[in-house]
VOBA-1610 file (N, C-alpha, C; in pm, whole numbers, padded with zeros to 5 digits, always signed):
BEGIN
Unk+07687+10085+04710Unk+07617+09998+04807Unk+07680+10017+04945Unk+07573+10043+05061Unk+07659+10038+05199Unk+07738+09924+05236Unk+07828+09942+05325Unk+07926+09846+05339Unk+07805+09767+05465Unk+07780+09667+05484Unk+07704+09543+05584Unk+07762+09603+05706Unk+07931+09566+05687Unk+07983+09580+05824Unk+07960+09710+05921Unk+08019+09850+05847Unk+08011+10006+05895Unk+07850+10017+05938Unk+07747+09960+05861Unk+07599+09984+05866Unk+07568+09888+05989Unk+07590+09740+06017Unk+07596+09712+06129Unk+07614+09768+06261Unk+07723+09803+06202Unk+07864+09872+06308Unk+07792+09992+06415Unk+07720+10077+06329Unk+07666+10205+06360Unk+07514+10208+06325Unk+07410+10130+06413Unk+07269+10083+06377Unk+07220+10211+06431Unk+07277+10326+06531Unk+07158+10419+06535Unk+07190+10534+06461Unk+07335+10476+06313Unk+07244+10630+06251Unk+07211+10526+06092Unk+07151+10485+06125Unk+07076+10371+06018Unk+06944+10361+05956Unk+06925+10378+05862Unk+06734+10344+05850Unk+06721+10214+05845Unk+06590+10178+05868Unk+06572+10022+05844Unk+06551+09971+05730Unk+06565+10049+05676Unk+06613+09989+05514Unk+06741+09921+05505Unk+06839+10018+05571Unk+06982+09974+05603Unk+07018+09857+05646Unk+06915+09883+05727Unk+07001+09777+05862Unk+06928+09626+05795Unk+06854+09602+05772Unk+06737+09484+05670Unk+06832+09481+05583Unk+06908+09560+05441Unk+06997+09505+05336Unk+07077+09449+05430Unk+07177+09534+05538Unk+07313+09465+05567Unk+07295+09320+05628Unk+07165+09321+05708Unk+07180+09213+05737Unk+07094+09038+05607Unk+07060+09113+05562Unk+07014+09033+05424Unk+07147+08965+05375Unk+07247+09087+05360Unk+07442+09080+05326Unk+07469+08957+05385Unk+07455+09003+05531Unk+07556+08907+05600Unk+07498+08763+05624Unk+07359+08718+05610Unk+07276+08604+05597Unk+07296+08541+05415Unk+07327+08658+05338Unk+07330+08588+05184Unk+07174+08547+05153Unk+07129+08649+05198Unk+06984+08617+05140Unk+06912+08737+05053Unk+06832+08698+04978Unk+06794+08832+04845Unk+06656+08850+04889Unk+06605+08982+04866Unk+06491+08984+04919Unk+06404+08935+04893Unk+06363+08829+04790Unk+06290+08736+04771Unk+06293+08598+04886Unk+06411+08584+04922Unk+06452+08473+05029Unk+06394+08497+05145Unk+06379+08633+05181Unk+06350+08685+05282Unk+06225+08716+05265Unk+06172+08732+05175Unk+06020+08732+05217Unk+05966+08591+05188Unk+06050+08528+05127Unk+05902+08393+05142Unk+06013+08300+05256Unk+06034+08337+05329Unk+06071+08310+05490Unk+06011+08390+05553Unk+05943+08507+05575Unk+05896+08578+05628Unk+05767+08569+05592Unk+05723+08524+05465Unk+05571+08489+05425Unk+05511+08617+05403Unk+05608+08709+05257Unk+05533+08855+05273Unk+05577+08841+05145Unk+05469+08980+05065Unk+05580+08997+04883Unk+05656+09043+04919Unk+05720+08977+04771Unk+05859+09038+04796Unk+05865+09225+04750Unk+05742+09274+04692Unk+05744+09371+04668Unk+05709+09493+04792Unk+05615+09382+04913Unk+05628+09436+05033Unk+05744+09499+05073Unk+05849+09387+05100Unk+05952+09378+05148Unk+06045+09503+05086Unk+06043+09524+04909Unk+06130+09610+04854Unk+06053+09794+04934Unk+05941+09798+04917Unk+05907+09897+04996Unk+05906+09969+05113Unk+05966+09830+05249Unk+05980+09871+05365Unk+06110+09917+05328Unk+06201+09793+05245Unk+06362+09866+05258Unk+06385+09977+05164Unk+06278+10037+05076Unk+06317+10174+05043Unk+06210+10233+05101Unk+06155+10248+05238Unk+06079+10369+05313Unk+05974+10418+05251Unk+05955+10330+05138Unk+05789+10388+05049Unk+05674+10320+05160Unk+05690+10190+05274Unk+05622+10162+05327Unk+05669+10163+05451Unk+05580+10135+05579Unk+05609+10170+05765Unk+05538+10051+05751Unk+05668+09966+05805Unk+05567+09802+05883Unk+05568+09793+06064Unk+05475+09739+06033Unk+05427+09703+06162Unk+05497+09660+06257Unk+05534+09672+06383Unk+05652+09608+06473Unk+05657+09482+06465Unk+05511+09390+06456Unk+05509+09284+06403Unk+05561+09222+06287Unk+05587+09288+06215Unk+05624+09284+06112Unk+05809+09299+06101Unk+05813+09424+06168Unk+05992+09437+06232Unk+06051+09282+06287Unk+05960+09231+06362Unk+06016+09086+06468Unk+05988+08979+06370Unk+05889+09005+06301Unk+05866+08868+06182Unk+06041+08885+06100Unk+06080+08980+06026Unk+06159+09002+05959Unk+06314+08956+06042Unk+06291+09024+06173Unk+06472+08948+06278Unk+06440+08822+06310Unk+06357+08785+06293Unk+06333+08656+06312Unk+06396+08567+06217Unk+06333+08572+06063Unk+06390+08476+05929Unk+06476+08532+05932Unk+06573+08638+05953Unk+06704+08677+05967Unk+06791+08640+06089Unk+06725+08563+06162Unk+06828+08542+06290Unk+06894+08660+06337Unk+06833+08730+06369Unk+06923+08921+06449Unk+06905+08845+06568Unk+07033+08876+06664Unk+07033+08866+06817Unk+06942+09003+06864Unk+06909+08963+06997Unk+06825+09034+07002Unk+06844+09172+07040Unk+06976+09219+07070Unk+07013+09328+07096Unk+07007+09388+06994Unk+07014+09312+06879Unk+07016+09391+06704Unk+06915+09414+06660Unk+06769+09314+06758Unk+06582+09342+06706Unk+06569+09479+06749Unk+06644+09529+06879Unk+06587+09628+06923Unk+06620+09759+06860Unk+06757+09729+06783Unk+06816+09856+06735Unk+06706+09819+06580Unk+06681+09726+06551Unk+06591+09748+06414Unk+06444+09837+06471Unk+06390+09750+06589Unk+06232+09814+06590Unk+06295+09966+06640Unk+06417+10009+06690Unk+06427+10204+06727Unk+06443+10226+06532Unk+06499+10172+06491Unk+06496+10225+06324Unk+06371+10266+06252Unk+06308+10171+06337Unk+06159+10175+06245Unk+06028+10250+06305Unk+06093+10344+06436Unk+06012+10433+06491Unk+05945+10354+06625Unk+06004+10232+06688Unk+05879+10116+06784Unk+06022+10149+06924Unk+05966+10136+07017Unk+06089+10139+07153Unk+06081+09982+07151Unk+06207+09970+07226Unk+06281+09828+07196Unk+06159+09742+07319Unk+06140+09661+07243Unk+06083+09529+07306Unk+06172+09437+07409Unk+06323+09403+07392Unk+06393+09328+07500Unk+06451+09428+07584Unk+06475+09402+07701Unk+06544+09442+07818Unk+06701+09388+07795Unk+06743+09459+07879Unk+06892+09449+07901Unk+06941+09523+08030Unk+06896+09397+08132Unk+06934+09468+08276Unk+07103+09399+08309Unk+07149+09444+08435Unk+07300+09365+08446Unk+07271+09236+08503Unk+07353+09148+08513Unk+07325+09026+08607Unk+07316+09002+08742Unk+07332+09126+08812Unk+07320+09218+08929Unk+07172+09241+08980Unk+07109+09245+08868Unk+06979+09284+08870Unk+06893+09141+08968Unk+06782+09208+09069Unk+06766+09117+09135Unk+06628+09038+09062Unk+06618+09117+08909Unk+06500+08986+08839Unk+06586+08904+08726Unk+06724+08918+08743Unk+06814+08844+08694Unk+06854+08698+08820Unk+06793+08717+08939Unk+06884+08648+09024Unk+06844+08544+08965Unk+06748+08470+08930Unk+06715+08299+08902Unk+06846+08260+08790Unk+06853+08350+08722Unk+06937+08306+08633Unk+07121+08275+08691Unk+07097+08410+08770Unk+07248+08377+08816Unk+07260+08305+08937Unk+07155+08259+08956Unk+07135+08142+09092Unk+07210+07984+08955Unk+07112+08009+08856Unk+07165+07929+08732Unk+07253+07903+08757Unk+07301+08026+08686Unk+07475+07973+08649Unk+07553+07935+08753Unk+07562+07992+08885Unk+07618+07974+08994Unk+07614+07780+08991Unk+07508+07754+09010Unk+07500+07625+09031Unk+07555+07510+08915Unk+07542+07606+08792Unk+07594+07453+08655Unk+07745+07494+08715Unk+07817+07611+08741Unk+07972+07622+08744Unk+08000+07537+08860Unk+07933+07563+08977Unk+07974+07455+09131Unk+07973+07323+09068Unk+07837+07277+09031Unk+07841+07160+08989Unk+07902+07065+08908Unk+07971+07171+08807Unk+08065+07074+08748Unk+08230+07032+08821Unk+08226+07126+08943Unk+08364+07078+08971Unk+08367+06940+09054Unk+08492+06867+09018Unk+08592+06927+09019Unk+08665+06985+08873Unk+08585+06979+08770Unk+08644+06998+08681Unk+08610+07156+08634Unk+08676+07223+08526Unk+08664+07320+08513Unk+08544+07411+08426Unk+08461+07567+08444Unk+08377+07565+08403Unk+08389+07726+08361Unk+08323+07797+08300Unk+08327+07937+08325Unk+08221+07991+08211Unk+08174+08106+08289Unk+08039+08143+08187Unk+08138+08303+08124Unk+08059+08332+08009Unk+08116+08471+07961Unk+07986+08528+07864Unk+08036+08677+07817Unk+07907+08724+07753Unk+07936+08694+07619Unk+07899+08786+07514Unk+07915+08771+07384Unk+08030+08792+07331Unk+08112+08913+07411Unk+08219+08905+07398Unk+08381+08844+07443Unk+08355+08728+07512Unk+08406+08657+07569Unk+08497+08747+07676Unk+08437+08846+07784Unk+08402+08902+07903Unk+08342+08720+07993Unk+08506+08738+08120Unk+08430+08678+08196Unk+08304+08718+08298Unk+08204+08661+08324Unk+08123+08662+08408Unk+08177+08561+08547Unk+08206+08476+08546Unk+08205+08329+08657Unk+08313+08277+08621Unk+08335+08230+08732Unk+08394+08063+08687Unk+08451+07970+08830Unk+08481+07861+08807Unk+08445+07782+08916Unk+08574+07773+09001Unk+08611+07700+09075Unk+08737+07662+09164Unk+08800+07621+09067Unk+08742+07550+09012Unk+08886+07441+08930Unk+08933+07524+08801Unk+08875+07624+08754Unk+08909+07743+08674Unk+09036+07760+08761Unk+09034+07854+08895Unk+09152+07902+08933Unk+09298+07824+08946Unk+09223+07660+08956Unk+09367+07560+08995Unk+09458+07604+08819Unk+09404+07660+08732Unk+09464+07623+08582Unk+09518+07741+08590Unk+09478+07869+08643Unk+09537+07970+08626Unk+09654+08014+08721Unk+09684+07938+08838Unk+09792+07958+08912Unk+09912+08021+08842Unk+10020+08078+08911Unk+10122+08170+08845Unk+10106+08255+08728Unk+09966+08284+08683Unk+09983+08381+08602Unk+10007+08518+08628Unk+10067+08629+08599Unk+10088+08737+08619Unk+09910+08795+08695Unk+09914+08915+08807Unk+09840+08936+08829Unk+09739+09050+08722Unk+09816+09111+08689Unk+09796+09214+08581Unk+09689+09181+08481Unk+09770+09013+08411Unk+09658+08981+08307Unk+09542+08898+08364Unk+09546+08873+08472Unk+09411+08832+08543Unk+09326+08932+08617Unk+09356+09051+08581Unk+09278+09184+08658Unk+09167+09194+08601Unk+09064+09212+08626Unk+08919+09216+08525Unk+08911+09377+08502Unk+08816+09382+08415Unk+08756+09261+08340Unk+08842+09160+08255Unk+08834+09051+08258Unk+08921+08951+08188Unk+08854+08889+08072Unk+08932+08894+07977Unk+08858+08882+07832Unk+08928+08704+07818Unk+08836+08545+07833Unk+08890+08427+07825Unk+08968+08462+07690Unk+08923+08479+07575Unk+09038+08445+07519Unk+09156+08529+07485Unk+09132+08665+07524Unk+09268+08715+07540Unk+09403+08688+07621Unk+09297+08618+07740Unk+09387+08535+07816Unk+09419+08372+07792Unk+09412+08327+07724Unk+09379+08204+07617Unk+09530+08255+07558Unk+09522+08367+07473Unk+09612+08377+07390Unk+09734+08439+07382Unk+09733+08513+07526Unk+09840+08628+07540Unk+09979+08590+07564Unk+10060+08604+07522Unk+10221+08608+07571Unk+10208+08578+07661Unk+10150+08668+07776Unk+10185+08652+07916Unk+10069+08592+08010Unk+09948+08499+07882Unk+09861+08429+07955Unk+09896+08274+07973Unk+09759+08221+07929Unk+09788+08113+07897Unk+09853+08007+07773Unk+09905+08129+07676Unk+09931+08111+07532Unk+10062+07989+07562Unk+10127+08018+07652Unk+10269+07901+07688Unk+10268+07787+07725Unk+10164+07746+07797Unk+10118+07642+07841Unk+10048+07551+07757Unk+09972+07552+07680Unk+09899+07518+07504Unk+10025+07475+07462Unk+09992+07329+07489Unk+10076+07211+07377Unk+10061+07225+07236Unk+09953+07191+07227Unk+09892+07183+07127Unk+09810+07350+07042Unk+09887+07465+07056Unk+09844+07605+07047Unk+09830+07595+06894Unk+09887+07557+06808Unk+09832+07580+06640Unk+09681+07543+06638Unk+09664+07413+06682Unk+09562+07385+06656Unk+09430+07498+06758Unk+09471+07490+06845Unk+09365+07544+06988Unk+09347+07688+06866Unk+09423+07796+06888Unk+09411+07928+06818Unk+09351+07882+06668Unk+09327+07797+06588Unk+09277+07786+06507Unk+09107+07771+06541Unk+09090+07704+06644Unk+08955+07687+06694Unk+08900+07785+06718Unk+08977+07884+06800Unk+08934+07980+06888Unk+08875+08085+06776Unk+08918+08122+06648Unk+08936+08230+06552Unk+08818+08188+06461Unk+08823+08026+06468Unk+08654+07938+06414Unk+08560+08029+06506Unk+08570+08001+06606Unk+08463+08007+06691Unk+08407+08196+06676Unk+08515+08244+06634Unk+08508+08413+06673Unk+08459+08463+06550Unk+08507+08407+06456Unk+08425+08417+06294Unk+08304+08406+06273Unk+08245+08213+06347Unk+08083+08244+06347Unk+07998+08349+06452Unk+08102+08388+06510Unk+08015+08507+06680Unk+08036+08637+06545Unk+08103+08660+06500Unk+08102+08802+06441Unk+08014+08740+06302Unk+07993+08648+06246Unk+07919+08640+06116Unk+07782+08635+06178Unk+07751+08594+06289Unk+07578+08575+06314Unk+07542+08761+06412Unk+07661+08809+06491Unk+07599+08958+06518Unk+07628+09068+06441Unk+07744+09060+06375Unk+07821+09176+06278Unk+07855+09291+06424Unk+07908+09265+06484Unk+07936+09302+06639Unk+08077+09358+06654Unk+08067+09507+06634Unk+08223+09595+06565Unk+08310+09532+06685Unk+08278+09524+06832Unk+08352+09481+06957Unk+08420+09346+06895Unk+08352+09237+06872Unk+08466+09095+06861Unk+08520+09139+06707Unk+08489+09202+06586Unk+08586+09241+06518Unk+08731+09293+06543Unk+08703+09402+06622Unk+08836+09415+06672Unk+08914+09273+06791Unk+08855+09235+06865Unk+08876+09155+06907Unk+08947+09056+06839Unk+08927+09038+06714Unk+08987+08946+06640Unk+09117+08979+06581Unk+09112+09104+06526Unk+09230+09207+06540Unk+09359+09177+06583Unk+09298+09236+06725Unk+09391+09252+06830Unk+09461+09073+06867Unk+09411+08989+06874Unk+09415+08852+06863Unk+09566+08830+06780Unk+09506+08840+06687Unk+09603+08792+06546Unk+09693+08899+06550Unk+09716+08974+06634Unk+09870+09017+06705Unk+09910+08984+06737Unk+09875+08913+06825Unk+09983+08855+06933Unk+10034+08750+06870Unk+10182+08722+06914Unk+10292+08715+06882Unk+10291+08539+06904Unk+10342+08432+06828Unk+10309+08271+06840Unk+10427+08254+06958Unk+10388+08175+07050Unk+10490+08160+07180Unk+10566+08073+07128Unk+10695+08057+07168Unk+10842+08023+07149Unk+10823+07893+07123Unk+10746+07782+07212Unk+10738+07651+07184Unk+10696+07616+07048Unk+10555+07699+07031Unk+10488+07705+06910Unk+10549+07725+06769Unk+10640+07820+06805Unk+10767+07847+06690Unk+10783+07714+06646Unk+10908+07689+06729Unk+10976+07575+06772Unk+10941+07426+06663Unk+10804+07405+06760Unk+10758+07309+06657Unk+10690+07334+06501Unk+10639+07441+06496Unk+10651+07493+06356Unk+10457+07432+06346Unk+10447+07369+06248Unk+10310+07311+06215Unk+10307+07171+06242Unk+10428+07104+06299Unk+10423+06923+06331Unk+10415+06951+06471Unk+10232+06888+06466Unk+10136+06902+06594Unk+10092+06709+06587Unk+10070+06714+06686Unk+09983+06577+06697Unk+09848+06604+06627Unk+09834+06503+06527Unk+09748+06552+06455Unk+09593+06589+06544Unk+09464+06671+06502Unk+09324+06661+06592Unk+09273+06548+06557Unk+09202+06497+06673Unk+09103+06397+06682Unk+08977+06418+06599Unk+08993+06296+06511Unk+08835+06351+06411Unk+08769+06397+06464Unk+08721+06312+06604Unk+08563+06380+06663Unk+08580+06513+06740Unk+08676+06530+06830Unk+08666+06643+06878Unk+08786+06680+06926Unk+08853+06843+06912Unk+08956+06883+06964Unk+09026+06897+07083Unk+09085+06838+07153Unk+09119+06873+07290Unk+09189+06985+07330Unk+09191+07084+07407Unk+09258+07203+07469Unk+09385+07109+07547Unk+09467+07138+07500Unk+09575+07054+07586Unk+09668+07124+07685Unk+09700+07135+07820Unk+09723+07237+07880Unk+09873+07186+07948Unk+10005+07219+07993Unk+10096+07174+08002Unk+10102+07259+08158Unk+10126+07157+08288Unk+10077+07137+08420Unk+10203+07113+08496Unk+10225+07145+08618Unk+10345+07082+08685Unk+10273+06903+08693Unk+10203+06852+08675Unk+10146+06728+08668Unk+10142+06653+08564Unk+10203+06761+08488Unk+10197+06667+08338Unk+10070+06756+08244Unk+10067+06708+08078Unk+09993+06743+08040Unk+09871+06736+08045Unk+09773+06810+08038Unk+09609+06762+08077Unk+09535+06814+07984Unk+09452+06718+07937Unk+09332+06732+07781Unk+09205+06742+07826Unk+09160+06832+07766Unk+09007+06880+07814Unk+08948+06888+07650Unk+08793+06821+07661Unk+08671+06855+07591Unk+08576+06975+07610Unk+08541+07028+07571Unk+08442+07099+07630Unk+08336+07112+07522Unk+08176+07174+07618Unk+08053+07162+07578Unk+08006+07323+07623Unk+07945+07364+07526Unk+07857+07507+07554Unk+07770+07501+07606Unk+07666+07553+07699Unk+07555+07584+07714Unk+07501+07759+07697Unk+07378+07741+07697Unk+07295+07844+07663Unk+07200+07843+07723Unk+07126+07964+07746Unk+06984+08012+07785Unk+06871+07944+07705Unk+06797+07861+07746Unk+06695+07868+07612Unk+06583+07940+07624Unk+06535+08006+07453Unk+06416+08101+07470Unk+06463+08272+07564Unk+06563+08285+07564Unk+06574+08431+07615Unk+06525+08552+07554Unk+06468+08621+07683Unk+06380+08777+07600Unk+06492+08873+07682Unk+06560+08869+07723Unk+06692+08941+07764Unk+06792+08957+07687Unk+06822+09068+07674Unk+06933+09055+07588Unk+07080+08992+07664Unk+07093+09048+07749Unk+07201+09003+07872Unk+07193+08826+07878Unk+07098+08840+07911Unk+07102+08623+07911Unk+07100+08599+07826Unk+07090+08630+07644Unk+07079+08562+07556Unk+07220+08572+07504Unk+07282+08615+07545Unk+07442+08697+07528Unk+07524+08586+07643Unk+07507+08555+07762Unk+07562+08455+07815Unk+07559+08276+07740Unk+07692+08255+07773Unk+07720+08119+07745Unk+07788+08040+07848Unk+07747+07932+07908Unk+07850+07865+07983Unk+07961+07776+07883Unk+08106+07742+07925Unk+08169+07642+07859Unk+08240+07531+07975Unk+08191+07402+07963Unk+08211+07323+08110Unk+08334+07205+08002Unk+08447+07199+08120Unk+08545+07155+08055Unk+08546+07003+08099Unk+08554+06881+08032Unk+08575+06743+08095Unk+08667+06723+08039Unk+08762+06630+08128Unk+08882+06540+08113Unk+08877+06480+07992Unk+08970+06491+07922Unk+08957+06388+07789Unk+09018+06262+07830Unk+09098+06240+07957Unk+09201+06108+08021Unk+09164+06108+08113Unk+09186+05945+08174Unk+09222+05928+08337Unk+09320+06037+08353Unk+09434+06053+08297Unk+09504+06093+08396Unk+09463+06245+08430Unk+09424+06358+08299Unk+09358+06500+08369Unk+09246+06445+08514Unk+09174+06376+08485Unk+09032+06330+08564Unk+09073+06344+08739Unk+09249+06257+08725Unk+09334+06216+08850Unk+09337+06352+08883Unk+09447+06434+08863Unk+09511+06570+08842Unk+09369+06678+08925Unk+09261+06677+08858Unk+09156+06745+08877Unk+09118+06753+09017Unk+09055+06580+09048Unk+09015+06542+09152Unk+09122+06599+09301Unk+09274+06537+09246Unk+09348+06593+09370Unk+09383+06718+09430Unk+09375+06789+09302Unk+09367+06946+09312Unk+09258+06978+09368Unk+09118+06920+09336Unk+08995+06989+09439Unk+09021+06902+09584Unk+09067+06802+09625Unk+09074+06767+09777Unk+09215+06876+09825Unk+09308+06904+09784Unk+09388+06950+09830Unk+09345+07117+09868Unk+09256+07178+09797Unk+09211+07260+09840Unk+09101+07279+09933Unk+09013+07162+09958Unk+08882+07133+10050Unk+08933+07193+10200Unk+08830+07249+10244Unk+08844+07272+10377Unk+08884+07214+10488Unk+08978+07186+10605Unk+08963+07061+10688Unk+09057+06936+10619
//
């Protein structure tokens, strides 16, 4: 049986037979599941994925559809199946991208003074706001050189990995979060990503305290960040594109950070007047 992942991994030397099992694999669905989600026999279905039958492109998008394929993955199915890709994938540069990055521009301003930053699929920054930079002060210039990967810099020795009070817990989130991004694209890039991650080395404090953390808050985890101001706790909330036929915008995410305390809220606020113009 092909391996899901390698067949993912490498969709243009794939048939769509292939690429339909692996991702059947990585959904846990049998081709019966998949066709009466798709509303086809299932003997249809066994025929497209052994090449005794040619479905319809309609039929290609019905199928990434009850499979949830991002859409960069519909397009590598409909080139499998002989159809040129249906989504675009221009840069954010692009000037029929500007509404969008007029978008984002405006949710990142708008949330300050607090902190905000958009990235792609691979957690590649795109943006981020003023109050992003007040958190990153004194970091080495090197690991802030772009392209800047948030959570490599999240996690690095020489990022923000020292500052993370609370780092058992945070890196436990972060590796949540990177598990469901690689279980919903099968995306060889954040595989390694994850990799390379779980190298790096637990910072000295982290040692130190071993696994006696303040325990997490049932409802939600705070990023806890250690400040010449003291410590400061942040929530944060995702946003997304909704309905994207881009692959590029459907691949962007904003993450907007709020104060979990008065006292970050204080900290925030004075840091954006102290930098204001005038």
């Amino acid at each position: 049986m092909n391996d899901p992942t390698v067949t993912l991994a490498n969709p243009a030397s794939a048939s769509l037979g292939d690429l339909l099992r692996a991702w059947r694999g990585r959904r846990r669905m049998s081709q019966l599941d998949l066709a009466t989600e798709a509303e086809i026999s299932a003997r249809h279905l066994s025929f497209v994925e052994t090449g005794r039958a040619r479905p319809s492109r309609e039929m290609v998008l019905t199928l990434a559809e009850a499979l949830e394929v991002p859409l960069r993955e519909r397009n590598a199915l409909l080139m499998a199946a002989g159809y040129a890709p249906l989504f675009t994938e221009r840069a954010l540069a692009d000037p029929a991208l500007s509404p969008a990055r007029e978008a984002i521009d405006a949710v990142l301003k708008g949330h300050e003074p607090f902190p905000a930053l958009a990235v792609d699929r691979r957690w590649t920054l795109i943006g981020n706001n003023r109050a992003v930079d007040h958190l990153l002060e004194g970091l080495p210039a090197d690991v802030l050189a772009p392209p800047v990967n948030v959570l490599r810099l999240s996690l690095h020795p020489r990022g923000l990995a020292p500052r993370i009070v609370n780092y058992a817990h945070w890196r436990a989130h972060l590796f949540a979060r990177l598990k469901r991004d690689f279980d919903l694209t099968g995306d060889a890039g954040i595989a390694e990503l994850i990799r390379e991650l779980r190298a790096y080395p637990v910072p000295e404090h982290a040692r130190l305290a071993g696994r006696v953390e303040t325990p997490a808050p049932a409802m939600v985890l705070p990023l806890s960040l250690a400040s010449p101001a003291g410590v400061l706790n942040f929530i944060s909330t995702v946003t997304v594109f909704g309905t994207p036929i881009d692959v590029t915008l459907s691949e962007i995410a904003i993450e907007s950070f709020f104060p979990a305390d008065a006292h970050t809220a204080e900290v925030l606020r004075a840091l954006a007047a102290a930098a204001a113009p005038g």
